[in-house]
C-alpha positions as CSV (number, residue, x, y, z in Angstrom):
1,X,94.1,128.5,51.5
2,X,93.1,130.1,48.3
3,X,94.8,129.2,44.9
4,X,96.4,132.4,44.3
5,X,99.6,130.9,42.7
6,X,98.0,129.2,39.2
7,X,99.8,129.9,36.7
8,X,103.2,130.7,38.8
9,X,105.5,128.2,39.3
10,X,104.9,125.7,42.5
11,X,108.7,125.9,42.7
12,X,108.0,129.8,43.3
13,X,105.9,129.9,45.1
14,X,106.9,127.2,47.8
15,X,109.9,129.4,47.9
16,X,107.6,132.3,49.4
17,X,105.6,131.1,52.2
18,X,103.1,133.3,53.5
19,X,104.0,134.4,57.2
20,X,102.2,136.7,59.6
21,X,102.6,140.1,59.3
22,X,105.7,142.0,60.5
23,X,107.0,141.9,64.1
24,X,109.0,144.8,65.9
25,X,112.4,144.8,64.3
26,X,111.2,142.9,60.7
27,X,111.9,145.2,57.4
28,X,108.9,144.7,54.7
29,X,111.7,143.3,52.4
30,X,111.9,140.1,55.4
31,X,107.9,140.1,54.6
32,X,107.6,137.0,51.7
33,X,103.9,137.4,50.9
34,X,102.8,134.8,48.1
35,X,100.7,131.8,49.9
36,X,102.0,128.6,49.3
37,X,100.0,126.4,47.0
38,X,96.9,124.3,46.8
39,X,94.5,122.2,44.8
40,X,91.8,124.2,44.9
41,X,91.4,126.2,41.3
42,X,90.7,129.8,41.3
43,X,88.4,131.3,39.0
44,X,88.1,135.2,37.7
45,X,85.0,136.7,38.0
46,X,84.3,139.4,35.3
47,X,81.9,141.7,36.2
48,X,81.5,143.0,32.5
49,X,82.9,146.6,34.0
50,X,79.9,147.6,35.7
51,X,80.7,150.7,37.8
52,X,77.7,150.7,39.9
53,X,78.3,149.8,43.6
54,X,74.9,148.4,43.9
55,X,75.4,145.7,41.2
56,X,78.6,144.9,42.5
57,X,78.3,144.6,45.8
58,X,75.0,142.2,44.5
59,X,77.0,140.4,42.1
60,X,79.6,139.6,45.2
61,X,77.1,138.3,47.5
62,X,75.3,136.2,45.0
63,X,78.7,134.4,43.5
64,X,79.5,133.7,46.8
65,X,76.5,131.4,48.0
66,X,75.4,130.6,44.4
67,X,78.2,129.9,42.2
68,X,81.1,129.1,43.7
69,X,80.8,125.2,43.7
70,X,84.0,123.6,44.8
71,X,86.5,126.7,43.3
72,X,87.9,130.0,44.9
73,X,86.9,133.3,43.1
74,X,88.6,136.4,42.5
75,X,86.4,139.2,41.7
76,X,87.4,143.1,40.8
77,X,85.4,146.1,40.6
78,X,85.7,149.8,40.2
79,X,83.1,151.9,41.2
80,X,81.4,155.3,40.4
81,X,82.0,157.6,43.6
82,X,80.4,155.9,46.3
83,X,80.0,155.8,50.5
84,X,80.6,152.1,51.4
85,X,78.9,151.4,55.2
86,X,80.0,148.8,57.4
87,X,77.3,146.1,58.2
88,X,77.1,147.1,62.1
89,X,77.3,151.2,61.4
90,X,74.9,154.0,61.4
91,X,74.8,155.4,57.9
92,X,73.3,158.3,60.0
93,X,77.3,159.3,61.5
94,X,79.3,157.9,58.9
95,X,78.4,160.6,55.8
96,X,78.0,164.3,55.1
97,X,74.7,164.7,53.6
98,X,75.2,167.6,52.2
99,X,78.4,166.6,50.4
100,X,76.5,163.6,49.2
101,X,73.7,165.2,47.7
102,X,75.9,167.9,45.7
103,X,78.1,165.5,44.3
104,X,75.8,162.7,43.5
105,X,77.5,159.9,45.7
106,X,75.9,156.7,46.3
107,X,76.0,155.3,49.4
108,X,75.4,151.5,50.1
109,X,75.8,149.1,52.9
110,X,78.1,146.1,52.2
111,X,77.6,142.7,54.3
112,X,81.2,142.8,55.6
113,X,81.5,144.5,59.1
114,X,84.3,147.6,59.5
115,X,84.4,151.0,58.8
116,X,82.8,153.1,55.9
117,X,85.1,153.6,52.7
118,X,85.0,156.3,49.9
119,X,84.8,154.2,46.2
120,X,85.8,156.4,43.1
121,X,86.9,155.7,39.5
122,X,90.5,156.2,41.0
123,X,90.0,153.5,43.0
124,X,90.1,149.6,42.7
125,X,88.4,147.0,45.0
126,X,89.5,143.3,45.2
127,X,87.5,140.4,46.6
128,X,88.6,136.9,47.7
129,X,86.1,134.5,48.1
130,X,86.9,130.8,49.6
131,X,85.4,127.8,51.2
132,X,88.7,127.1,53.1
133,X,87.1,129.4,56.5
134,X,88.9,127.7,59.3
135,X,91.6,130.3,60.4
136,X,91.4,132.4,57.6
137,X,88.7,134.9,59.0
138,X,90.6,138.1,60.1
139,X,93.6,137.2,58.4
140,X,94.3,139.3,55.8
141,X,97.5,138.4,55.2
142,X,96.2,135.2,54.1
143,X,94.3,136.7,50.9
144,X,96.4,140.5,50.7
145,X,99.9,138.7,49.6
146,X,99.4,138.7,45.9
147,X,98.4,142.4,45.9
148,X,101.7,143.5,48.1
149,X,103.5,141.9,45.7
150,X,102.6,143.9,42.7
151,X,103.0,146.8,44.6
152,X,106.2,145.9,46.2
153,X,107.2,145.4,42.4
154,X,106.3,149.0,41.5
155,X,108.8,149.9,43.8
156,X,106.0,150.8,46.6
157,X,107.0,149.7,50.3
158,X,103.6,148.1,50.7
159,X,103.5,146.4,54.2
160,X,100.2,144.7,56.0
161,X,99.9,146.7,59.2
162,X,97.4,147.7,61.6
163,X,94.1,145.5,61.9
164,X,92.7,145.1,58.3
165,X,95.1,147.6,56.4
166,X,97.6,147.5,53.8
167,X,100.2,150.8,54.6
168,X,103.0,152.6,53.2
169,X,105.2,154.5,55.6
170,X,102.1,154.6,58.4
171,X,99.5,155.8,55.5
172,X,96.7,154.5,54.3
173,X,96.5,152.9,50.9
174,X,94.0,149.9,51.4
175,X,91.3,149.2,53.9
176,X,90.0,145.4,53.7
177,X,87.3,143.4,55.7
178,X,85.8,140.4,55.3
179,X,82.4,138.2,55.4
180,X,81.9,134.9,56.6
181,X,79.5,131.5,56.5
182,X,79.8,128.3,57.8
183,X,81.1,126.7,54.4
184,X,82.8,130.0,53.0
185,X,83.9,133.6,53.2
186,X,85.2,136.3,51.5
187,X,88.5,138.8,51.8
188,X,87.6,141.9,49.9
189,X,90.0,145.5,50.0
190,X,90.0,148.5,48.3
191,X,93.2,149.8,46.7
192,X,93.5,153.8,46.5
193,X,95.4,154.2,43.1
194,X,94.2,157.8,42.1
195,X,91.4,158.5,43.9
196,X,90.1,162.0,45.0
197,X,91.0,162.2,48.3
198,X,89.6,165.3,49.1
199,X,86.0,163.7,48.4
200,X,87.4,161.1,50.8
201,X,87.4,163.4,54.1
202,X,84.5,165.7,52.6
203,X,82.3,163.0,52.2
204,X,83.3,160.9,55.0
205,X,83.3,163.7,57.8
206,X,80.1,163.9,59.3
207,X,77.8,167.4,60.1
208,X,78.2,169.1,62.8
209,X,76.0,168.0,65.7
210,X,75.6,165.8,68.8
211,X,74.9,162.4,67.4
212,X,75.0,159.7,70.2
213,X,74.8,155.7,68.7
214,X,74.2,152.4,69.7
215,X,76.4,151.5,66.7
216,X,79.8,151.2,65.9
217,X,81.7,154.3,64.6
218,X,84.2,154.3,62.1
219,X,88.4,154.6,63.0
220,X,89.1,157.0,60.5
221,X,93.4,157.0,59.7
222,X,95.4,158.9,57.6
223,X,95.2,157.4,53.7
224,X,97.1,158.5,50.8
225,X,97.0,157.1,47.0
226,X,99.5,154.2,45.7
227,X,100.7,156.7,42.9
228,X,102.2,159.0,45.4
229,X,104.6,156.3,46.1
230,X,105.7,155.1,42.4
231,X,109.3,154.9,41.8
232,X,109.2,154.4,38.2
233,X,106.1,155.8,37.4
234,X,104.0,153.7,35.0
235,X,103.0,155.1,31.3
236,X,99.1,154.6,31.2
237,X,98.1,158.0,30.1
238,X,96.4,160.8,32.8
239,X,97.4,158.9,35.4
240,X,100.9,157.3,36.5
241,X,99.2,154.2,37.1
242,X,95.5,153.3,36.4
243,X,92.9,151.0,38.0
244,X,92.7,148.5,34.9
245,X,96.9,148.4,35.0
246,X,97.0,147.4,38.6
247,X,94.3,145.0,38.1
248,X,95.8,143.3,35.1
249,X,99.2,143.6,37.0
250,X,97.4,141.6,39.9
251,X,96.1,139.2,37.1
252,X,99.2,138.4,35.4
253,X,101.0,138.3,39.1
254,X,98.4,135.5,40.2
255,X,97.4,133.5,36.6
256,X,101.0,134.1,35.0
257,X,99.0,135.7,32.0
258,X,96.7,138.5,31.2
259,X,95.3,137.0,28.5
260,X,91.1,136.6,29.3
261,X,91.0,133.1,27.3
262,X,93.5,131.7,29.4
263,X,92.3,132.7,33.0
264,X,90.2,130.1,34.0
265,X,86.3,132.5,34.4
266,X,83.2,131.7,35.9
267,X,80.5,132.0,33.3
268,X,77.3,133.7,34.7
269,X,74.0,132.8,32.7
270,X,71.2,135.7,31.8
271,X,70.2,134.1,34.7
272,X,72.3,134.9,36.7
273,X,72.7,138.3,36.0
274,X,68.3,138.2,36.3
275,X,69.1,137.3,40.0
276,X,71.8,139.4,40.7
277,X,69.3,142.3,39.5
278,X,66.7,141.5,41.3
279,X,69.4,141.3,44.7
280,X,70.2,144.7,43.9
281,X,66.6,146.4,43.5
282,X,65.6,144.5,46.4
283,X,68.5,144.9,48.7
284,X,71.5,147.0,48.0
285,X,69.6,150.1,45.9
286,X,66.8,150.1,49.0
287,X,66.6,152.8,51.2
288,X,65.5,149.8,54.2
289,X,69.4,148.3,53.8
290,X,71.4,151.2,53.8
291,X,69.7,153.3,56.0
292,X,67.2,151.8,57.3
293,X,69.5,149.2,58.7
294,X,70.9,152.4,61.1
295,X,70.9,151.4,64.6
296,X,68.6,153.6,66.9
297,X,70.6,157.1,67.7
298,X,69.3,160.0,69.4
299,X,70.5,163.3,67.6
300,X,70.2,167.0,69.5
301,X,71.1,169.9,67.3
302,X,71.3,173.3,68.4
303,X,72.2,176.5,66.7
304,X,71.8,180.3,67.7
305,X,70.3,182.9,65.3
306,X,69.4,186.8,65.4
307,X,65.9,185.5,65.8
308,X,66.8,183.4,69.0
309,X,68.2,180.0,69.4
310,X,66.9,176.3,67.9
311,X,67.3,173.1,69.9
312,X,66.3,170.2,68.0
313,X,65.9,166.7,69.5
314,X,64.6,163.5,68.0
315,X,65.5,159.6,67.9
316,X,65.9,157.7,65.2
317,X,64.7,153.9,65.1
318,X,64.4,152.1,61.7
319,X,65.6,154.4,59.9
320,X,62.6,156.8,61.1
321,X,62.1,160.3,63.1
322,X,60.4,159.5,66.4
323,X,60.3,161.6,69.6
324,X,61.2,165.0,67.8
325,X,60.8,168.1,69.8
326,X,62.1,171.3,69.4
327,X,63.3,173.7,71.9
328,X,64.5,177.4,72.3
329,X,64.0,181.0,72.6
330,X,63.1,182.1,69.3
331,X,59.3,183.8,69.0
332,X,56.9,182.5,66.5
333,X,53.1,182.7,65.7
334,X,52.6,179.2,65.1
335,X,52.9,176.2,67.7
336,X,56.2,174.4,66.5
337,X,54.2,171.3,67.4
338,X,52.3,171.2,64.4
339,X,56.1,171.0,62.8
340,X,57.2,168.4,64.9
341,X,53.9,166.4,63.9
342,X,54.8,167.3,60.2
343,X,57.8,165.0,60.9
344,X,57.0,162.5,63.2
345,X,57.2,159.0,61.4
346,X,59.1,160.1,58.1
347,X,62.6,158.7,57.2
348,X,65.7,161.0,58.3
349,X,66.3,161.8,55.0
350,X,66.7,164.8,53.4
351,X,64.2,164.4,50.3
352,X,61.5,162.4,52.8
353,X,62.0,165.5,54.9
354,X,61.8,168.0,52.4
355,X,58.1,166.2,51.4
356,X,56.7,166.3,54.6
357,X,57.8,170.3,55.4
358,X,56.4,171.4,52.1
359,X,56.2,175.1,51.4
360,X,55.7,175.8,55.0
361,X,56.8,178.9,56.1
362,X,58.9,178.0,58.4
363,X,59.3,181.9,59.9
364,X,55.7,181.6,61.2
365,X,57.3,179.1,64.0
366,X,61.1,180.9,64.7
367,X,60.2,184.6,63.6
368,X,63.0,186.2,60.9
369,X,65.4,183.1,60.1
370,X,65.6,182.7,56.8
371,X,64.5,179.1,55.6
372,X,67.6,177.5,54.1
373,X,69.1,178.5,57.7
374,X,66.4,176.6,59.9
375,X,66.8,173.7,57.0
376,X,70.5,173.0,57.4
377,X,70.0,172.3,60.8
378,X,66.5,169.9,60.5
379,X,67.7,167.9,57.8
380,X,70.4,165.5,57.4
């Protein structure tokens, strides 16, 4: 069990065993959250308010099997809007290209299995990490108490419900998973404070299209923002609350202080921060992780125009085109094999397949459809 009661009283917090979470016929107010405590210290990460999901989803995964030592960590992050793709899903069905293009959203594959989660400024992500494994892997409600807490203290009903969630009235407010080794494991969740939620569903909500996967797809619920539920709303400017409130709120809940001197950090080296660099050029900014990690799909595509109708099919494997043929009853001049060579072998991406299309003009193989039309439905 993870330290999550320095700096609270032990008499307090032996007072509020943790217990599973709520049976038919329990109320949240029956649900005491804190875990009881332990010996094991736990130390703040600071990750010097980087917003760039990249470097902190690097940053995570080197603390945990490089400098954890003997101590449980705490780490918080906010990030710049950002997809966040489960370690066993297809990239390919979990975004809208489109919508990620337009609005410049990163998207980057975490470690942790689950679904894919939308990251914005308006929202604030939590990570756990222990070596205490035995037990604690899918039990959220093992790492999640402090944070009900806080929010339970603002007056919002929080309650840990369904598999990996933390829910107000049935809605969505947090979505955690976690990631495991042998010797130690991490809890980490997101907590929707103000986030945009109509990027959420936009960017989330794939294209239109047959796509048929090996992988595991999302459960997409309803989710709604902690501020919609604020009884007393808190005075921290634009917002009712903010993502660096709740976060010091969750501080002071665990460490009994807010004050940075006197929360127990672990101190990272310019070495450190060299490695956890290098981590994210060579693994979470690289196209081979988060896409190229997609588990073969087959995708068919099919749309009718004036000019007669397109069927496009193709597979996917690594992250690359294979097997693409096209179909239908338009009338060109030019043998749409020599497209379907163009992109044979190139990454099903939209900028990879913009290169290899070039300024070909595309209504010399499907007659008079205009070429942004015949591009929505080849690229991603």
């Amino acid at each position: 069990m993870i330290s999550l009661c320095n700096g609270l009283s032990r008499a307090r917090c032996a007072r509020r065993p943790l217990t599973p979470p709520l049976s038919a016929g329990e109320r949240p107010s029956d649900f005491p959250t804190s875990p009881p405590p332990t010996s094991r210290p736990l130390l703040f990460v600071d990750n010097l308010n980087s917003t760039d999901a990249s470097r902190n989803l690097a940053l995570e995964e080197y603390v945990l099997r490089h400098r954890m030592g003997d101590d449980d960590l705490l780490l918080f992050y906010v990030n710049a809007p950002a997809i966040i793709i489960g370690r066993n899903q297809n990239t390919i069905e979990e975004i809208a290209p489109d919508v990620v293009a337009e609005r410049g959203i990163q998207v980057v594959r975490r470690v942790s299995g689950g679904g894919a989660v939308y990251h914005d400024l308006g929202n604030l992500n939590f990570s756990f990490m222990t070596r205490d494994v035995s037990g604690r892997f899918n039990r959220y409600d093992r790492f999640n108490g402090p944070v009900v807490e806080v929010l339970r203290d603002l007056g919002v009903p929080a309650e840990i419900g369904g598999r990996n969630d933390i829910l107000v009235g049935g809605r969505k407010i947090s979505g955690n998973a976690q990631f495991a080794r042998p010797d130690r494991m991490f809890s980490h969740g997101t907590l929707l404070v103000h986030s945009n939620l109509d990027d959420v569903t936009a960017a989330l909500r794939p294209r239109p299209g047959k796509v048929e996967s090996k992988g595991v797809k999302s459960i997409r619920s309803r989710v709604a923002n902690i501020n919609e539920f604020l009884v007393q709303p808190v005075d921290t400017g634009e917002h009712a609350l903010g993502v660096h409130e709740l976060r010091e709120l969750i501080l002071e809940r665990i460490f009994g202080t807010r004050d940075r001197s006197a929360i127990p950090t672990v101190e990272l080296t310019d070495d450190d921060w060299q490695r956890i660099e290098e981590l994210r050029v060579t693994k979470y900014a690289a196209w081979s992780w988060n896409f190229g990690e997609n588990p073969p799909c087959n995708v068919q595509r099919a749309q009718r125009f004036p000019a007669g109708e397109i069927d496009l099919r193709f597979d996917v494997h690594q992250g690359l085109i294979s097997n693409l043929r096209i179909f239908g009853d338009f009338m060109g001049r030019r043998d749409v094999a020599e497209l379907e060579s163009r992109l044979r072998g190139v990454a099903f991406d939209r900028d990879a397949m913009l290169a290899a299309i070039g300024d070909a003009d595309l209504s010399m193989y499907f007659g008079a459809v205009e070429r942004d039309e015949v591009l929505g439905l080849l690229l991603p």
